[in-house]
C-alpha positions as CSV (number, residue, x, y, z in Angstrom):
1,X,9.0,-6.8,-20.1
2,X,11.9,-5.8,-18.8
3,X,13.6,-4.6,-21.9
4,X,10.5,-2.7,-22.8
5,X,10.8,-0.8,-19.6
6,X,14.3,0.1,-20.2
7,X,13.6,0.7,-23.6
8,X,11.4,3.7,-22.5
9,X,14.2,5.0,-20.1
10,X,16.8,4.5,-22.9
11,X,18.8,2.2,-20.6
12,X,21.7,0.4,-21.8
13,X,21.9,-3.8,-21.5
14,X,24.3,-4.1,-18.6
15,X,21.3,-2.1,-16.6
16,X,18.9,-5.1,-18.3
17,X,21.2,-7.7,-17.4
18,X,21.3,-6.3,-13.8
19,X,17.7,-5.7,-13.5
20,X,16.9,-9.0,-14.6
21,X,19.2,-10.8,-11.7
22,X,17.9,-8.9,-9.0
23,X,14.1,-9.8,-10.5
24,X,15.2,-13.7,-10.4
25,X,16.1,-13.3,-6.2
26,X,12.8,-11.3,-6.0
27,X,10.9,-14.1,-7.6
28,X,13.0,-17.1,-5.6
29,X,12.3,-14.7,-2.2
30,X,8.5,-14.9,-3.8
31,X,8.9,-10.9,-3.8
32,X,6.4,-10.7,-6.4
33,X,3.6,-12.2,-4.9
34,X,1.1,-9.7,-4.6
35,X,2.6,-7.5,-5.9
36,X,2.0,-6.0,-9.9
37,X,4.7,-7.0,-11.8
38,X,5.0,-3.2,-13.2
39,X,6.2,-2.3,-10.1
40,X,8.4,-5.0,-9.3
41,X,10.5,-4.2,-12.8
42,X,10.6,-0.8,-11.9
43,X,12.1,-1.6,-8.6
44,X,14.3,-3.8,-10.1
45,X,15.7,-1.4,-12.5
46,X,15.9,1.7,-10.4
47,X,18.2,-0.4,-8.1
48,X,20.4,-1.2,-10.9
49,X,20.6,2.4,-11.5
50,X,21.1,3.7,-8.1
51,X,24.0,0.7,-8.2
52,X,26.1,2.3,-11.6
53,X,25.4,6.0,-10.1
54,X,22.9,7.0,-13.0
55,X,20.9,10.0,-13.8
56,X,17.3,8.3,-13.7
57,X,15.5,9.5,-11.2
58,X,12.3,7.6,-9.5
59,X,9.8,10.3,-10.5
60,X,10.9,9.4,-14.5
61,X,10.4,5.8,-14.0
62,X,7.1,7.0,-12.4
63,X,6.0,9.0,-16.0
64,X,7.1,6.8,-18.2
65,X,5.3,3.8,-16.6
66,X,2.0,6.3,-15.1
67,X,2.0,5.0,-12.1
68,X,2.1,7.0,-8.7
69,X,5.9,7.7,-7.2
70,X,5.2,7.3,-3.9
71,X,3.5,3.5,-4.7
72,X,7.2,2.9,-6.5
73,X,9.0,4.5,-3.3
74,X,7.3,1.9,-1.1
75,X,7.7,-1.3,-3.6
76,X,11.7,0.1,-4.0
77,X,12.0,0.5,-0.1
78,X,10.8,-3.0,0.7
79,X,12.7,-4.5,-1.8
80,X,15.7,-2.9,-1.2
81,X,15.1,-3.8,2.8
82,X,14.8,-7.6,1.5
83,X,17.8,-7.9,-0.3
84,X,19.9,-5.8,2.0
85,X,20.9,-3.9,0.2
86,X,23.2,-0.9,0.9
87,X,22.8,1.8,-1.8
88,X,25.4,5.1,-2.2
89,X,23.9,8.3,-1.3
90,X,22.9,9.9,-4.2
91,X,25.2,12.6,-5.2
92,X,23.1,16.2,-6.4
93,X,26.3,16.8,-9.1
94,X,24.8,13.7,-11.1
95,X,21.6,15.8,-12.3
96,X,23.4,19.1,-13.2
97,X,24.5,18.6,-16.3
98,X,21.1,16.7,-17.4
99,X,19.4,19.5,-16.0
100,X,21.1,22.4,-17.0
101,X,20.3,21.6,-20.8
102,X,16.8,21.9,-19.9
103,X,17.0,25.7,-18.9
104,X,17.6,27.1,-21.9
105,X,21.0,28.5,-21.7
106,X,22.4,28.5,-24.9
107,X,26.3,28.1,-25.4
108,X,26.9,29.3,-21.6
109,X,25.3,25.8,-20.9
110,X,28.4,24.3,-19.6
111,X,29.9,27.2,-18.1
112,X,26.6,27.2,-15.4
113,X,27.0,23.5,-15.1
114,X,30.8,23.9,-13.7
115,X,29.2,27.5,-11.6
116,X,26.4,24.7,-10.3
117,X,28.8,21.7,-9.5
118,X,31.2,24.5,-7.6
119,X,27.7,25.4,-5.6
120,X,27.5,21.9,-4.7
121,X,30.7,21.0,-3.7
122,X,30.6,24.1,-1.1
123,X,26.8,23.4,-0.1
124,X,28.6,20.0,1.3
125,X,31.1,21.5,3.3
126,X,28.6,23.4,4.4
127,X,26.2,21.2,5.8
128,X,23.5,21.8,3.5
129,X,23.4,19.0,1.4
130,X,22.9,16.1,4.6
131,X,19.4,15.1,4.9
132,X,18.2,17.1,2.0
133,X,17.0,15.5,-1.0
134,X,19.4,16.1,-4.1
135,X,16.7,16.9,-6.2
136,X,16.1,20.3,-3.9
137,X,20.1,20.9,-3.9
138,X,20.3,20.3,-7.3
139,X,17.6,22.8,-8.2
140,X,19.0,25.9,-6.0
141,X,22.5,25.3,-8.0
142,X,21.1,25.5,-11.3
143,X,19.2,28.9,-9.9
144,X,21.8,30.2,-8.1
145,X,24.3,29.8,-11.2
146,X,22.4,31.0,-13.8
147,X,21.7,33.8,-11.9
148,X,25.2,34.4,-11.2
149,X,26.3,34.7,-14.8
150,X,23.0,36.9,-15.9
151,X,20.4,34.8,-17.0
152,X,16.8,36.0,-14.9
153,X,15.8,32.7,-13.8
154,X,12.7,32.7,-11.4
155,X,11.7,29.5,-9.3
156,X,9.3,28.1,-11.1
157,X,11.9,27.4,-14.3
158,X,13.7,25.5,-12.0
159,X,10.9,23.6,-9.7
160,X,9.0,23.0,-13.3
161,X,11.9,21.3,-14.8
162,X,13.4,19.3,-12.1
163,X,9.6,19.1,-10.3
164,X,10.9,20.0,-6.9
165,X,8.1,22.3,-4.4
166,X,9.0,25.7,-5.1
167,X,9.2,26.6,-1.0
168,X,12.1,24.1,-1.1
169,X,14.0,25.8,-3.7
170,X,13.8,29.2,-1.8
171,X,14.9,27.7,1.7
172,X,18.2,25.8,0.1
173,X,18.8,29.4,-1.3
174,X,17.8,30.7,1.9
175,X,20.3,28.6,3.6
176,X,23.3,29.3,1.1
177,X,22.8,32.8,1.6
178,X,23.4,32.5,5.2
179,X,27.3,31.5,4.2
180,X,30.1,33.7,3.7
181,X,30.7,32.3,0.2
182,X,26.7,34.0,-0.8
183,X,29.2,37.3,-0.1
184,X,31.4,36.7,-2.9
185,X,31.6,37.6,-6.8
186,X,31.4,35.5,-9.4
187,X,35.1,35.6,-10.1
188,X,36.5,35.4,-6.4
189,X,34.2,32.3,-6.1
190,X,35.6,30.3,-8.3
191,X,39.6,31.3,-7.8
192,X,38.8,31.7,-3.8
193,X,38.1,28.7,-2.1
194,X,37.2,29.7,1.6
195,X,38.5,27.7,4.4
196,X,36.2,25.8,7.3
197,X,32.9,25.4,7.5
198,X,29.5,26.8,9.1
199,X,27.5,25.0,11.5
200,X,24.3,23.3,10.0
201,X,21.1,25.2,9.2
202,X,19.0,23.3,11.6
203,X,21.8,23.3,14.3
204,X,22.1,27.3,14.0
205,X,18.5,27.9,14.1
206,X,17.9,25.4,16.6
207,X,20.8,27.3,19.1
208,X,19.2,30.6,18.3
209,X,15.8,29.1,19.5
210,X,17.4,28.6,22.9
211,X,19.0,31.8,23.6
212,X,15.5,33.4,22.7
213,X,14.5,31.2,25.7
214,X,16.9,31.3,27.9
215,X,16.6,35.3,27.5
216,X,12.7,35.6,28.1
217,X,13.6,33.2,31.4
218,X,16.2,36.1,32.1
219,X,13.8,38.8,31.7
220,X,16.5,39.9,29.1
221,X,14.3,42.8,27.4
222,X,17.1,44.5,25.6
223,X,19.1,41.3,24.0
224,X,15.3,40.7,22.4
225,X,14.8,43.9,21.1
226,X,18.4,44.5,19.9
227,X,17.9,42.2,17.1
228,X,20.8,40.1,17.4
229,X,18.5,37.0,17.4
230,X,16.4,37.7,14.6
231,X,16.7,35.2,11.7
232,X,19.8,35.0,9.8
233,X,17.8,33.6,7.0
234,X,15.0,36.4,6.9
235,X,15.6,40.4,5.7
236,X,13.3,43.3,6.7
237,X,10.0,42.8,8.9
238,X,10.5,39.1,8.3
239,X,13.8,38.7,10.3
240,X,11.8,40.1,13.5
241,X,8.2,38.7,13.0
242,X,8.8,36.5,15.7
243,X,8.6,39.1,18.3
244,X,5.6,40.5,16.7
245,X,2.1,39.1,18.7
246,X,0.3,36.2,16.8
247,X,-3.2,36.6,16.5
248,X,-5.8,33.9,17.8
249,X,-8.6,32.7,15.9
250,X,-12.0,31.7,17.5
251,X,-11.1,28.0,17.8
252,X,-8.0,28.6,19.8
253,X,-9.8,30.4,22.0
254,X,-12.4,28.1,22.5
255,X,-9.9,25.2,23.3
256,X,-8.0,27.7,25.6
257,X,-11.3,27.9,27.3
258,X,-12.2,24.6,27.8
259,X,-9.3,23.1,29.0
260,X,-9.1,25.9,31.4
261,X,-12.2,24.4,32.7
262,X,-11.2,20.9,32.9
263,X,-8.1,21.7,34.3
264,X,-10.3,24.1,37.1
265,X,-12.4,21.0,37.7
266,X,-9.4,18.6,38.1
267,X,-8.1,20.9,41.0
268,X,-11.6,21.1,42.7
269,X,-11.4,17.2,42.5
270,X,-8.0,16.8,43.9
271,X,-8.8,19.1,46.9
272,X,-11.8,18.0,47.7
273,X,-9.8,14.2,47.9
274,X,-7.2,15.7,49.7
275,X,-9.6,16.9,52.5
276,X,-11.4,13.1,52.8
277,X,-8.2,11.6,53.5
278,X,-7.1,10.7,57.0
279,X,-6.2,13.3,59.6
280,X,-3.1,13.2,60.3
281,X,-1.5,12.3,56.6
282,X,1.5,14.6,55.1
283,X,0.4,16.0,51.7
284,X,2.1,15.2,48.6
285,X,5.7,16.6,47.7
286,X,4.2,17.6,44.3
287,X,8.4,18.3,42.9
288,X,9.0,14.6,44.3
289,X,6.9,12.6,42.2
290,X,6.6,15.3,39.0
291,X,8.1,13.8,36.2
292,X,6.9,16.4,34.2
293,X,9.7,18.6,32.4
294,X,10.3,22.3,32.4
295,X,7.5,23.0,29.3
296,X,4.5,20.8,30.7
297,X,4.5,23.9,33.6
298,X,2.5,26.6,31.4
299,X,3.3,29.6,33.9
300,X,6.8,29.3,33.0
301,X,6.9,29.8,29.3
302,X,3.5,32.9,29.0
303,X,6.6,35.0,27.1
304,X,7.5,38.3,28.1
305,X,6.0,41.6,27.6
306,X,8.3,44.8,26.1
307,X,7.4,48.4,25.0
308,X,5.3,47.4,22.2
309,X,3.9,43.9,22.1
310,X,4.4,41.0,24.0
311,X,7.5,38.3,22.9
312,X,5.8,34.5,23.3
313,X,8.1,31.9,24.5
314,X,9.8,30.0,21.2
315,X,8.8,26.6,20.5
316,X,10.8,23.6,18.5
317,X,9.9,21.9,15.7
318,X,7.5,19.2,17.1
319,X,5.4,22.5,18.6
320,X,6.4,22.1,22.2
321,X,8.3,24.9,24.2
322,X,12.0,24.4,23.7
323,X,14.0,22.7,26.3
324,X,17.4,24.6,28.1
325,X,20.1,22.2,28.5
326,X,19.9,23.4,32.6
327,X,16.5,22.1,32.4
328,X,15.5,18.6,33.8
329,X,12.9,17.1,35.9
330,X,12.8,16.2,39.5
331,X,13.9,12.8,39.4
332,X,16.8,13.7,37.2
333,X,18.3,16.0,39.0
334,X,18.0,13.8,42.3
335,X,21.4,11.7,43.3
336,X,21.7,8.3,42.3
337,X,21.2,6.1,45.1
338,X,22.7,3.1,43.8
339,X,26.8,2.2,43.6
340,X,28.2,2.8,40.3
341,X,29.7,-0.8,40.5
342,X,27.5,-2.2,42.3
343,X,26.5,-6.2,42.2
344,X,23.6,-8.3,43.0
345,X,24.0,-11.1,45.4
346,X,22.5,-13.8,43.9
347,X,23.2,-15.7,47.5
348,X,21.1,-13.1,49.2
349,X,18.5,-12.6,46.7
350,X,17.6,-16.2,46.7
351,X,16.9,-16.0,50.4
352,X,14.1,-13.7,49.8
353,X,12.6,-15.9,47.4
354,X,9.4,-17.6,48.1
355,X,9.0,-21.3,48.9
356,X,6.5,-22.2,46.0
357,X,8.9,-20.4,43.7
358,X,12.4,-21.5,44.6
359,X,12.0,-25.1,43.1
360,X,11.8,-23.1,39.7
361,X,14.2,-20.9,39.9
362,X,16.9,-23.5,41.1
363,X,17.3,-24.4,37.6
364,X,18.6,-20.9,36.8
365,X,21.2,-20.8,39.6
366,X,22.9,-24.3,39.5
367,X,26.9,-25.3,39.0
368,X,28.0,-27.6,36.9
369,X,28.8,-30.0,39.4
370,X,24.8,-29.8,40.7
371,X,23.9,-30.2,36.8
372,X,26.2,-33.9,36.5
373,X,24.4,-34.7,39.4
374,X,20.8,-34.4,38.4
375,X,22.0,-35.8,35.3
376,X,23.0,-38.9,37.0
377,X,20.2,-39.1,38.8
378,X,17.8,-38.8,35.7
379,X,19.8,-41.7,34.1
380,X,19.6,-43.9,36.5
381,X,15.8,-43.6,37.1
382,X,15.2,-43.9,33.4
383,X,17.6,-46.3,32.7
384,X,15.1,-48.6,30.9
385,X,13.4,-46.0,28.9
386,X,16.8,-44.8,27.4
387,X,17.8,-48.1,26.8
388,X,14.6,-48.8,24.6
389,X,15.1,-45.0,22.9
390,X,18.8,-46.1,22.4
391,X,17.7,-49.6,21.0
392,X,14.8,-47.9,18.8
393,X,17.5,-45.6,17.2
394,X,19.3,-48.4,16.2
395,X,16.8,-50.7,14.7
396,X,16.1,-47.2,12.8
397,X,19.6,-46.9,11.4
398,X,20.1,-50.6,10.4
399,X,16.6,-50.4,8.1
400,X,18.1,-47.1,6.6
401,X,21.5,-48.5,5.8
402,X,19.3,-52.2,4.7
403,X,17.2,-50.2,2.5
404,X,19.7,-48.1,1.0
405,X,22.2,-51.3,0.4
406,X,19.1,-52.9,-1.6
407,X,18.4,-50.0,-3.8
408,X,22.0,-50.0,-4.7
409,X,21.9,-53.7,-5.7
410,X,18.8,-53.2,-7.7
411,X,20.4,-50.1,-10.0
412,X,23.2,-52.6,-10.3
413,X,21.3,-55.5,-11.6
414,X,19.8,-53.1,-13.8
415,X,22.4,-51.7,-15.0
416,X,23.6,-54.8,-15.8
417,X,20.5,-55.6,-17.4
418,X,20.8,-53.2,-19.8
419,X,23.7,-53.9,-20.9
420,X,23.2,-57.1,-21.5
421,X,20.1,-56.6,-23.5
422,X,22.4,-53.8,-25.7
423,X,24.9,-56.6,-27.0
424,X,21.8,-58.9,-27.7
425,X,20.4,-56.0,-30.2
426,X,24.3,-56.0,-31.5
427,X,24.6,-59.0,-32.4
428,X,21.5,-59.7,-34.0
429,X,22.4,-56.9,-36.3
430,X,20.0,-54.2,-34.5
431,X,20.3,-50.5,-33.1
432,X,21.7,-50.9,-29.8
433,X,20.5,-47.8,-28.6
434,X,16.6,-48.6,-30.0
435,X,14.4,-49.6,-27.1
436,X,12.7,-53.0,-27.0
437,X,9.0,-53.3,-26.8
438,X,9.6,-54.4,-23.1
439,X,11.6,-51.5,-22.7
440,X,9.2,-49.1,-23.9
441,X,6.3,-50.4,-22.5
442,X,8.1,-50.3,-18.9
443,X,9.6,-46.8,-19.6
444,X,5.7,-45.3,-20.3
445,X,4.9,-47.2,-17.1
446,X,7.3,-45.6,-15.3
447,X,7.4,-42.4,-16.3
448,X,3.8,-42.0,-16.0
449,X,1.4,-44.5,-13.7
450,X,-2.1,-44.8,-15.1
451,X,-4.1,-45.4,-12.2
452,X,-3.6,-47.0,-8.9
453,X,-5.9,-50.4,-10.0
454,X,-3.5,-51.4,-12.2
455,X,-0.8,-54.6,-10.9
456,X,2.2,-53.0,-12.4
457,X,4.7,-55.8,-10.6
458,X,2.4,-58.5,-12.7
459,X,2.7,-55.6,-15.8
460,X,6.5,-55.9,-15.8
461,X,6.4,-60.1,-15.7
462,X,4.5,-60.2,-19.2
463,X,8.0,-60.4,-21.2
464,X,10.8,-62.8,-20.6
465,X,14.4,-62.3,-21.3
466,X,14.2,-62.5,-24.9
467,X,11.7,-59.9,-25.2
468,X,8.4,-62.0,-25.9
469,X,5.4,-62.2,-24.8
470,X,5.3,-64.7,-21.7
471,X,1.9,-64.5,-20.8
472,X,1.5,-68.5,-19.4
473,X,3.7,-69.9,-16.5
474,X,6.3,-73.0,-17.6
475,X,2.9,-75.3,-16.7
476,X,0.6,-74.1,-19.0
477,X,3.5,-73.8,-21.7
478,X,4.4,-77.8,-21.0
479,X,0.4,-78.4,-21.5
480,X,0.2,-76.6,-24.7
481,X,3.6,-78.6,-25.9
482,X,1.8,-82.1,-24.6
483,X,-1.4,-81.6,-26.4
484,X,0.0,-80.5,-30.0
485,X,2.3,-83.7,-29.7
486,X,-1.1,-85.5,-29.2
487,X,-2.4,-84.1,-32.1
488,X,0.5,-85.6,-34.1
């Protein structure tokens, strides 16, 4: 099955031969239990590839065998978790040239390929290639190259060949294009090699983010209009739709709505409990016991309103208001009112413990002087009871070391046995090595055991040492002898 797998992906045999040891551990770690055994070979074989640093990708093990990727993902992921396995990164330059011939470029084939593998080299020094699937990286090379040397080559050409999203294309593009190397010619890029590197995507966008904040907690109305912190990776009306107003649909507005109510009745509550309590009672230091951070408090972050529209506050990727680095909650920005070296006092600290409980927590805390002593003590209360454990041991040990001596002797009596009965056959002119009818009635016998009714101790007694049949005792043989003498 194997080999027909491979077959399909025109695999070579050392990928067989390594598929097929890695499906022998998954059947000894019973892997395959459960599990379709499609999937299992697969797994088996994409690891193989991911170990020689193929071009096979999961999605083509996916159409050749028709079953879903992401059900071959999983199978791979736990397999590969089992075994331990610690698999390269996969490098985006391994698909260029396989996918480059797929684009239809003619004779300037190879002359994109080295344009793409440039693209990935400097995408790397670039932080763009970490965390990004190579597929994606892969794809924006191959666009971005044979655009560069005049082929028109939309997204879909690219997305349809290496089956990547289209939106994922464009923001790897997107992201390139925010380098100084998107700047340069075609020529320049490949005899210039620029120096250092820029910050991540994410890390940029994510630093921009915060100034936005920290500027709308400033009241900092010209830095937001200036456009100095529109997105790098956006042109025109794009760059600067975050300052633009966003619309709210009906549903928003009906949450807004009712959780303004709930939070207007959860006030009425707490003030009307405030008012029952005792006379005399301090309220609440609401900033003591708030361990609530800066963007749980909704009338800091309502935005802040300019000429034209009003500017919201920005919010991260998990669509929560984004955190200043000055920001922090009550308890964090309290002094710490323990020692930085402090130790506990374990002399102290047993003082305080209760009487019911101290019995069991003496264990914990003794020396080793305290631990001979209850040792001793235990001994010598018990003396008699280890004695008979110590006694029981040995009795057990002497019946081991009997039993084993006995078996010994009996595979040395029958070895001798046998080869006694081999000379016998010799030298009456037989095959020594043909059995005897003894022999092969006691070989059936104990290689297989009929049934449990059967006397096989009497079974092995019907043949003497010459091989016959010695069904009577010397008695009834000295009878027999008496009455044909009789008959004489």
């Amino acid at each position: 099955r194997i080999q027909e797998v491979a077959a399909l992906m025109r695999l070579g045999t050392h990928f067989v031969d390594a598929a097929h040891r890695l499906f022998t551990v998954a059947v000894e770690k019973n892997f395959v239990q459960g599990r379709r055994r499609a999937h299992v070979i697969a797994a088996c074989l994409y690891t193989s590839c991911r170990q020689e640093k193929s071009q096979h990708m999961l999605i083509d093990f996916s159409d050749a065998l028709q079953i879903n990727v992401y059900t071959l993902g999983t199978c791979f992921l736990k397999f590969r978790r089992l075994l331990g396995l610690k698999l390269e990164i996969i490098d985006p330059a391994l698909y260029i040239y396989r996918f480059a011939a797929h684009l239809s470029l003619d004779e300037k084939a190879n002359q994109v390929a080295m344009t793409a593998l440039r693209l990935v080299a400097r995408m790397k020094r670039d932080w763009i290639v970490a965390g990004r699937r190579p597929a994606g990286i892969c794809a924006a090379a191959l666009l971005i190259a044979s655009r560069a040397h005049g082929f028109e080559r939309q997204h879909h050409d690219v997305t349809k060949v290496l089956r990547v999203c289209g939106l994922t294309v464009m923001n790897r593009v997107k992201e390139f294009e925010s380098t100084p190397s998107a700047g340069l010619t075609l020529d320049e890029f490949h005899k210039n090699d620029i120096e250092g590197e820029v910050d991540p995507p994410r890390f940029t966008q994510n630093r921009i983010r915060e100034a936005r904040a920290k500027a709308i907690a400033d009241n900092n109305v010209e830095l937001l209009t200036s456009g100095a912190l529109d997105n790098p990776r956006m042109k025109g009306k794009n760059a600067s739709r975050w300052r633009r107003p966003r619309t709210t649909t009906e549903h928003e507005k009906q949450y807004a709505e009712m959780y303004q109510e709930v939070e207007t009745e959860l006030k009425d509550t707490l003030e009307e409990s405030d008012n029952i309590g005792e006379p005399g009672t301090e309220p609440k230091d609401e900033s003591a016991i708030s361990f609530r951070r800066a963007e749980q408090h909704p009338e800091n972050h309502h935005g802040i309103s300019t000429l034209h529209a009003e500017i919201r506050y920005p919010r991260g990727p998990n669509k929560r208001p984004v955190i200043l680095p000055n920001q922090a909650t009550a308890a964090e920005l309290r002094p710490s009112t323990q020692k930085a070296e402090e130790k506990l006092n374990f002399e102290e600290w047993k003082t305080g413990v209760p009487d019911e409980a101290a019995d069991e927590l003496a264990c914990f805390f003794r020396s080793d002087d305290e631990v001979r002593e209850r040792e001793a003590v235990f001994n010598a209360q018990n003396k008699e009871y280890i004695e008979t454990q110590q006694q029981k041991e040995n009795d057990r040990l002497l019946a081991e070391a009997a039993s084993k001596a006995k078996l010994e002797d009996e595979a040395a009596q029958e070895e001798k046995r046998g080869q006694y009965l081999k000379k016998s056959r010799k030298r009456k002119g037989g095959d020594p090595n043909e059995l005897t009818t003894e022999e092969a009635l006691l070989e059936v016998v104990r290689t297989r055991k009929i049934s449990r009714k059967i006397n096989y101790d009497a079974l092995s007694n019907l043949f003497d040492d010459t091989g016959n049949f010695s069904l009577l005792d010397d008695k009834g043989k000295k009878e027999e002898e008496a009455e044909g003498i009789g008959m004489v």
